[in-house]
C-alpha positions as CSV (number, residue, x, y, z in Angstrom):
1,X,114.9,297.6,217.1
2,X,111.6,296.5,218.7
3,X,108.8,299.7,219.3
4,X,107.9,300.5,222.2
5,X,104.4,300.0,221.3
6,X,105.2,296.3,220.6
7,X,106.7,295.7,223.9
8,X,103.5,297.5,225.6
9,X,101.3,294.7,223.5
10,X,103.6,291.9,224.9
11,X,103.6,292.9,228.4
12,X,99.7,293.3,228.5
13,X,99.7,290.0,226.6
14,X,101.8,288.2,229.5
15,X,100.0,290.0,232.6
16,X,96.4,288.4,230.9
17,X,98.0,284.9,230.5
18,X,99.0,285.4,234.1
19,X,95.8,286.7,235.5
20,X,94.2,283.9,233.2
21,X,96.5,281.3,235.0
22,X,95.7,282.5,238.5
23,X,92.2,282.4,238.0
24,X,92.3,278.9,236.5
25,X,94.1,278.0,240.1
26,X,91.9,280.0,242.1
27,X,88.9,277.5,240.6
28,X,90.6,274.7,241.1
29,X,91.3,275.5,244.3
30,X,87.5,276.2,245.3
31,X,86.2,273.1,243.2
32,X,88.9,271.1,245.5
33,X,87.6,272.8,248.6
34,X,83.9,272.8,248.3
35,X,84.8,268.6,247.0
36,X,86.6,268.7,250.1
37,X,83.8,270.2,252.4
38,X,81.1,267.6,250.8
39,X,83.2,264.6,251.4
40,X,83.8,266.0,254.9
41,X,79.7,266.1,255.1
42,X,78.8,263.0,253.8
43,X,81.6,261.3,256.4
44,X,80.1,263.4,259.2
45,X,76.4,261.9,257.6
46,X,77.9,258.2,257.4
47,X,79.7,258.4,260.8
48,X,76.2,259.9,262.2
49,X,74.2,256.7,260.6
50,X,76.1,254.2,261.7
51,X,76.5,255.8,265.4
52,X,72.8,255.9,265.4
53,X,72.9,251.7,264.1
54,X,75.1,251.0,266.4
55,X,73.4,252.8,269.5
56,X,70.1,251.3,268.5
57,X,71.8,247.8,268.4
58,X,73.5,248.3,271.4
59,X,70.1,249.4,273.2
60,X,68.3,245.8,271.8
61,X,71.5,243.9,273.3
62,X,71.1,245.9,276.6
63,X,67.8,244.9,276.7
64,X,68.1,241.8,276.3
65,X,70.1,241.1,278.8
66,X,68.3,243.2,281.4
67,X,65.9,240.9,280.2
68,X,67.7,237.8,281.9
69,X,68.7,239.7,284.8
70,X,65.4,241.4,285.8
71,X,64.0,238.2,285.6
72,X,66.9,236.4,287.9
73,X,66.1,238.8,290.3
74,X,62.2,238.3,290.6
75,X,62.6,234.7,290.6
76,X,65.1,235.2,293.5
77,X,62.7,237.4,295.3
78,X,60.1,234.8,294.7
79,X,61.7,231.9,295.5
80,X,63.1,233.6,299.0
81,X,59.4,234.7,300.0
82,X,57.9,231.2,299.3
83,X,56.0,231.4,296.2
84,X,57.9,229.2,294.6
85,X,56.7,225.4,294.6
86,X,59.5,223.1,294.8
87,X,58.3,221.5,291.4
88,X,59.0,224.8,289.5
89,X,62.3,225.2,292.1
90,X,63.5,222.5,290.1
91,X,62.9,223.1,286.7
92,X,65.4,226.3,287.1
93,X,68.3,224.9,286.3
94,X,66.2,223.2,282.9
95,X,65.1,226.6,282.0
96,X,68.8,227.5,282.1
97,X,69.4,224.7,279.7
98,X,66.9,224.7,277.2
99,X,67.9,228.7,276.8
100,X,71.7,228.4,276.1
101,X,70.6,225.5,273.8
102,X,67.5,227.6,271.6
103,X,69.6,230.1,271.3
104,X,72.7,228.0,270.2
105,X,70.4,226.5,267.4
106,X,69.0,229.6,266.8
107,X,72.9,230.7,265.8
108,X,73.1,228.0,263.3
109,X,69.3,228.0,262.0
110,X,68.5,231.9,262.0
111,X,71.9,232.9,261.7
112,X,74.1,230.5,259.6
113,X,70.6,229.5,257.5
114,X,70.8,225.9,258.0
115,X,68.6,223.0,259.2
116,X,70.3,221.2,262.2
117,X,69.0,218.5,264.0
118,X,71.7,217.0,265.5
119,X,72.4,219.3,268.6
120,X,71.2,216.9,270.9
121,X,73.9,215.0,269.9
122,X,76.6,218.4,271.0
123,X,74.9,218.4,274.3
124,X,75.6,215.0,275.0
125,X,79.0,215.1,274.2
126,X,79.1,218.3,276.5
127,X,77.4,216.3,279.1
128,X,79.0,213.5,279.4
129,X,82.8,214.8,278.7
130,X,82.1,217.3,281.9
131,X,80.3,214.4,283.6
132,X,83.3,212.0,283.2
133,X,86.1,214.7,283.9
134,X,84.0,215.9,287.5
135,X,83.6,212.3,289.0
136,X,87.3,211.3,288.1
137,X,88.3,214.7,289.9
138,X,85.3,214.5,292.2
139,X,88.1,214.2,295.6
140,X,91.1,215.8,294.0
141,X,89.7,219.1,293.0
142,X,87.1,221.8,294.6
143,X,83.7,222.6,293.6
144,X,84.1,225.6,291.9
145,X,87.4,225.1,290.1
146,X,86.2,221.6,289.0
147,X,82.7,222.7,287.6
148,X,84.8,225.6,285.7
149,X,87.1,222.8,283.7
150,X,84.3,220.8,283.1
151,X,82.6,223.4,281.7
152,X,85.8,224.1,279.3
153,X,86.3,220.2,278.5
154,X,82.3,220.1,277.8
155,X,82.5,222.9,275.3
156,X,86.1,221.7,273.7
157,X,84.8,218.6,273.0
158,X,81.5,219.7,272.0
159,X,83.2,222.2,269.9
160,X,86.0,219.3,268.7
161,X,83.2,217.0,267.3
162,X,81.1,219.8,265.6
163,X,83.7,220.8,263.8
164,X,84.5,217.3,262.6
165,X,81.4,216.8,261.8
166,X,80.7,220.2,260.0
167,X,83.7,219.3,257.7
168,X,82.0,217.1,255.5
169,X,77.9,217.3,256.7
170,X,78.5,221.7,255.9
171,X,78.7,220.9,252.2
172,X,75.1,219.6,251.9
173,X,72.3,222.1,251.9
174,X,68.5,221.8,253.0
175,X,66.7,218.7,254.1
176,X,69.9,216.2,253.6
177,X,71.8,218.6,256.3
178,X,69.0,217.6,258.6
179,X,69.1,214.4,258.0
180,X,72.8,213.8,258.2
181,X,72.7,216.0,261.6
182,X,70.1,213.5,262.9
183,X,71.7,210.7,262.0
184,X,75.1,211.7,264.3
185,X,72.7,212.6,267.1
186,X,71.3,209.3,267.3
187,X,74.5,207.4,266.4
188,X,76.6,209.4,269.5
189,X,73.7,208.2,271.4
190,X,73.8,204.7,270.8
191,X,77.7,204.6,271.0
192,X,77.5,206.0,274.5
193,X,75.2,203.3,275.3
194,X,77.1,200.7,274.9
195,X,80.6,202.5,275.9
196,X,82.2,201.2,279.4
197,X,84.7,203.6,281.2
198,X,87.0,203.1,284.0
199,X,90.1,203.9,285.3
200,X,92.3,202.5,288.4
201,X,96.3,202.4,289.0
202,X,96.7,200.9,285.7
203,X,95.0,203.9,283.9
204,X,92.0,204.2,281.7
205,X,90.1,201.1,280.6
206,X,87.4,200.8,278.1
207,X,84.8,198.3,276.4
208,X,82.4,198.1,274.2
209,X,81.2,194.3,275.5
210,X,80.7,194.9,279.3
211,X,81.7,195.5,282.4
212,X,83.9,192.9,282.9
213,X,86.0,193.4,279.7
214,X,87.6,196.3,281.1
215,X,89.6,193.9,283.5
216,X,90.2,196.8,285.8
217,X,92.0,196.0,289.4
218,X,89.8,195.8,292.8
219,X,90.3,199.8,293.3
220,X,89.3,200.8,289.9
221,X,86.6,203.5,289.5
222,X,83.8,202.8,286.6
223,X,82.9,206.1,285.2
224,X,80.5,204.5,282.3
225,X,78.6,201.8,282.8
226,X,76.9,201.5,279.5
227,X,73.6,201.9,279.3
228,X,73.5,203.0,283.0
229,X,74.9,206.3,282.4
230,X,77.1,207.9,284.9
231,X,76.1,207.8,288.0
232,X,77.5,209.9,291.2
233,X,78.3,213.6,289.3
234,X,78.7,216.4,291.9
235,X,75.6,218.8,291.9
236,X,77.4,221.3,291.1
237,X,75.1,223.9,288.8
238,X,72.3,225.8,290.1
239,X,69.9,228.7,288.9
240,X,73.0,231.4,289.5
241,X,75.1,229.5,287.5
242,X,72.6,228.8,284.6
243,X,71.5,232.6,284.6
244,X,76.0,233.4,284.3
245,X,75.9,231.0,281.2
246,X,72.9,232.4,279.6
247,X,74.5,235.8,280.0
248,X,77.7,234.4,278.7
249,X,75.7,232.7,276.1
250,X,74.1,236.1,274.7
251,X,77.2,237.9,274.4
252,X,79.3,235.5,272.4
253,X,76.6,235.0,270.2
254,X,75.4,238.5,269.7
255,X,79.1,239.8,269.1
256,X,79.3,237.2,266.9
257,X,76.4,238.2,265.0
258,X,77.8,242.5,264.8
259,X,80.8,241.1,263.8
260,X,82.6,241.1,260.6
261,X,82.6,237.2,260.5
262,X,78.9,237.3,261.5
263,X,78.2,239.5,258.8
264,X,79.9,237.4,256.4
265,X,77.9,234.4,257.6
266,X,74.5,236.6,257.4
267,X,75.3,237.3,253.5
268,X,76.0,233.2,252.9
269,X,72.2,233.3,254.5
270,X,71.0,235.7,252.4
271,X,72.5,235.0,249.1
272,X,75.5,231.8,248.9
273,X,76.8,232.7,245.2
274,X,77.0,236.3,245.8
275,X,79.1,235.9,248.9
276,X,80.9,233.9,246.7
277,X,81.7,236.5,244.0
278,X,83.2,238.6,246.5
279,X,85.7,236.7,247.6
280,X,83.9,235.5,251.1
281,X,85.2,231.9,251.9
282,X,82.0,229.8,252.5
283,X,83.1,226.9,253.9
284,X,85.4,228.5,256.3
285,X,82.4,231.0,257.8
286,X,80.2,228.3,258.1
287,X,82.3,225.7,259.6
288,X,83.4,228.9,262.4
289,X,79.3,229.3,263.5
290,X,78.4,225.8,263.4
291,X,81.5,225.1,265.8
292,X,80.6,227.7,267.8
293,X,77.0,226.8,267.8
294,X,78.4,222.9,268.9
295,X,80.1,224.3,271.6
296,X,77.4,226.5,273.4
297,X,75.5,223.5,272.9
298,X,78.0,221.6,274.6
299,X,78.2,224.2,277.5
300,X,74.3,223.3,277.7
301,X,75.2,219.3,278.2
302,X,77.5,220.4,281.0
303,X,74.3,222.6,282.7
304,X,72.6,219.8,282.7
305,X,74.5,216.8,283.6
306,X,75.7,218.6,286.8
307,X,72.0,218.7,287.6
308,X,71.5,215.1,288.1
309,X,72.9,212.2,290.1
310,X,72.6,209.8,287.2
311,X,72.9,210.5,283.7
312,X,71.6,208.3,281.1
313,X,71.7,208.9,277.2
314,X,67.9,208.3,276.7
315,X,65.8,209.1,274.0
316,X,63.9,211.7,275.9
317,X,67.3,213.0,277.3
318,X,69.5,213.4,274.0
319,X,67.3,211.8,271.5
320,X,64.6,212.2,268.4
321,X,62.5,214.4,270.7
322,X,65.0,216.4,272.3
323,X,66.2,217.3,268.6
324,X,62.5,218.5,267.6
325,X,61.5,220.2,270.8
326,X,64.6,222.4,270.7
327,X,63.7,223.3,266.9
328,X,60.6,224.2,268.2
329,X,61.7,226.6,270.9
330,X,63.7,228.2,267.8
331,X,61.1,228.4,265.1
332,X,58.1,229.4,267.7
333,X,60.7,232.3,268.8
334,X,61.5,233.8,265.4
335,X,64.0,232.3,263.1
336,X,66.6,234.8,264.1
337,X,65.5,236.3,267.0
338,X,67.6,235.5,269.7
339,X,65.2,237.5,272.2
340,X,62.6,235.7,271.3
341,X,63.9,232.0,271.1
342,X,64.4,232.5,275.6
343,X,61.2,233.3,275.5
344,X,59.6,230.3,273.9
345,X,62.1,228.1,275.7
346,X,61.3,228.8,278.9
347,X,57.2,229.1,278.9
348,X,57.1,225.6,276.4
349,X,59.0,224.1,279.3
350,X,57.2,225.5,282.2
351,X,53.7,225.2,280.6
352,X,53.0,221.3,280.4
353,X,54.0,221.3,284.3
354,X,51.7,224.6,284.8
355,X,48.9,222.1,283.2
356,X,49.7,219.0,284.7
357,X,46.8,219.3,287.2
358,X,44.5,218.9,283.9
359,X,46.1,215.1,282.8
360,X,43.8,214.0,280.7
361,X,44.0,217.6,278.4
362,X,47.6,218.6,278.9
363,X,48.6,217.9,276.2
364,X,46.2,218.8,274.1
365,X,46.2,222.1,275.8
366,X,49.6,222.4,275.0
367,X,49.6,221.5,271.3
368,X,46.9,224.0,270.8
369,X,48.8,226.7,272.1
370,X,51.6,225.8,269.3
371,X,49.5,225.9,266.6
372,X,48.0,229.6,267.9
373,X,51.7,230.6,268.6
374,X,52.8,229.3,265.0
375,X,50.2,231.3,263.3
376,X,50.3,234.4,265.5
377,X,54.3,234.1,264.3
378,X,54.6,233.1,260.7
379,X,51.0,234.0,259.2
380,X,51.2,237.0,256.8
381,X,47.7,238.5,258.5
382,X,49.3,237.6,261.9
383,X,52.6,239.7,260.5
384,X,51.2,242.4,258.8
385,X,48.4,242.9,262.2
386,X,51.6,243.1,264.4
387,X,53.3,245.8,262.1
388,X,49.7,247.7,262.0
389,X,50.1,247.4,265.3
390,X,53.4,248.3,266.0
391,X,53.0,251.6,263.8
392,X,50.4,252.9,265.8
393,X,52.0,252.5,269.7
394,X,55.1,253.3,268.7
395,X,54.8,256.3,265.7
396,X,57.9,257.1,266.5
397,X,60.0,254.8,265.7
398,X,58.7,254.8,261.9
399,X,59.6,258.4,261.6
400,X,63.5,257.7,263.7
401,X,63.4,254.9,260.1
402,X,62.6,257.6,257.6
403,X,65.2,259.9,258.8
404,X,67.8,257.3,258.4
């Protein structure tokens, strides 16, 4: 038989293990709770962070384009009191242009990381695709609806030949890039030159001789005539229009740049072989900007050959020059800085007319101000006095920093 004594031990010796067990739980339980409470914190923290990112990167985009509209509306009120000339009246629609094309470089130089000078080249495929399409529609469709397909079949085929040309050109890096891009600018030129385009009952005709290779019947319509251009496209864009595609323009491109493909583009930029580790398909995000880029360019072309009554593939036009003065609007700008590359574009377009009262120093006048604006931009006394600068008018945005 088993004391009574012993059975006393046991039971004490069972309620201990219990109390023992229960305890163990109850820490468990607390260790999971308070883990629980500091994930819940540092999500709350996280969410709070990126709230405050996105809010401050929602404020720049707001900005900028208040930016565009604020100034649509003073040239408006300008232009309806009169103290507009008629010379700057008609460098609007150019403005227009030269914006939507800085900051489609800007997407591919600033953005993407890579040197391309062949965007000339996209905006005459734009501008002559749109140009064709409106004067073979020019009686069969209205205004509006016509200038709105052009504007697709600009950027399609804009977009259509960048991404071609991307396939093969996007494996290079650096200065052969540039070259490459240069060489297809100056080679769609040159084919467009010496292209004839025309179209009767028969349907479309074309030559690479002359005019009369195309054989076309006596109610044919030529809509290339070589090294004439195009002659005879509605006027169909003005300064509204231009300030709608610059708008457009700056919110592709800046969702593009907060999104997750832009992001994955920005890390090629930053560092190619550690995008690479992580599984991020180079090729593929590269070839997606650059077509993108192509086409805005291309949406440019169309701006600008609904501008004018005859469009020629010149040099000055889609050329050498074109090429360089756009990388120019881009690099004077900020490398990057989509803000900034409307800003150079429009004051290096309106400030060799603004001097063209002083002919024999205009240009002079006007490479002098490049060189300041260069070094003012990209000269480490030039960078670090802006920052100096910055700290002391606006103290409060380096403490908003620290917090985060």
């Amino acid at each position: 038989m088993v004391s009574v004594g012993s059975e006393r031990t046991g039971e004490s010796v069972c309620d201990g293990k219990r109390r023992q067990i229960c305890g163990n739980r109850k820490n468990v339980y607390e260790r999971q709770r308070m883990s629980e409470a500091g994930q819940r914190k540092g999500m709350e923290m996280e969410m709070k962070v990126n709230k405050s990112k996105l809010s401050k990167t929602t404020k720049n985009d707001m900005i900028t384009y208040g930016m565009v509209i604020l100034t649509y509306i003073v040239v408006q009120l300008l232009v309806s009191t009169g103290h507009v000339s008629s010379l700057i009246q008609g460098l609007l629609v150019p403005f227009c242009t030269y914006v939507i094309v800085a900051v489609a470089l800007n997407l591919t130089v600033g953005i993407l990381g890579e040197l391309s000078l062949g965007h000339a080249g996209f905006m005459c495929v734009g501008a002559f695709a749109s140009a064709v399409f409106s004067l073979a529609f020019k009686e069969a469709l209205p205004g509006g609806l016509r200038f709105f397909l052009a504007l697709l079949i600009g950027a399609a085929s804009a977009a259509l030949v960048g991404f071609l040309v991307g396939i093969p050109v996007l494996r290079l890096r650096g200065d052969y890039l540039a070259i490459v891009t240069l060489a297809f600018g100056e080679i769609i030129k040159n084919i467009i030159n010496a292209l004839y385009l025309g179209v009767d009952s028969s349907g479309v005709h074309f030559s690479m001789k002359d005019a009369l290779s195309l054989h076309m019947e006596e109610d044919g319509l030529m809509l290339i005539k070589g090294a004439q251009g195009v002659t005879g496209t509605p006027n169909d864009s003005n300064f509204t229009v231009g300030v709608i595609l610059i708008l457009v323009t700056l919110f592709i491109v800046l969702n593009f740049i907060h999104s997750r493909t832009g992001r994955a583009v920005m890390s090629i930029r930053d560092n190619r072989i550690a995008a690479e580790s992580v599984g991020i398909n180079v090729t593929k995000y590269k070839l997606i900007a650059f077509t993108v880029s192509a086409s805005l360019a291309g949406v440019a072309g169309v701006l600008y050959a609904h501008n004018l009554s005859t469009l020629n593939a010149l040099p000055k036009n889609f050329g050498y020059n074109m090429s360089i003065m756009i990388l120019v609007f881009v690099v004077l700008g900020g490398i990057g800085n989509i803000r900034g590359s409307i800003v150079a574009a429009v004051l290096l377009t309106l400030l060799p007319e603004v001097l063209r009262g002083l002919s024999d120093y205009r240009m002079l006048i006007y490479s002098i101000v490049l060189i300041v604006m260069m070094i003012f931009n990209w000269s480490p006394n030039a960078v670090f006095f802006r920052k100096r600068l910055q700290q002391k008018l606006l103290p409060g945005r380096k403490a908003e920093k620290e917090a985060v």
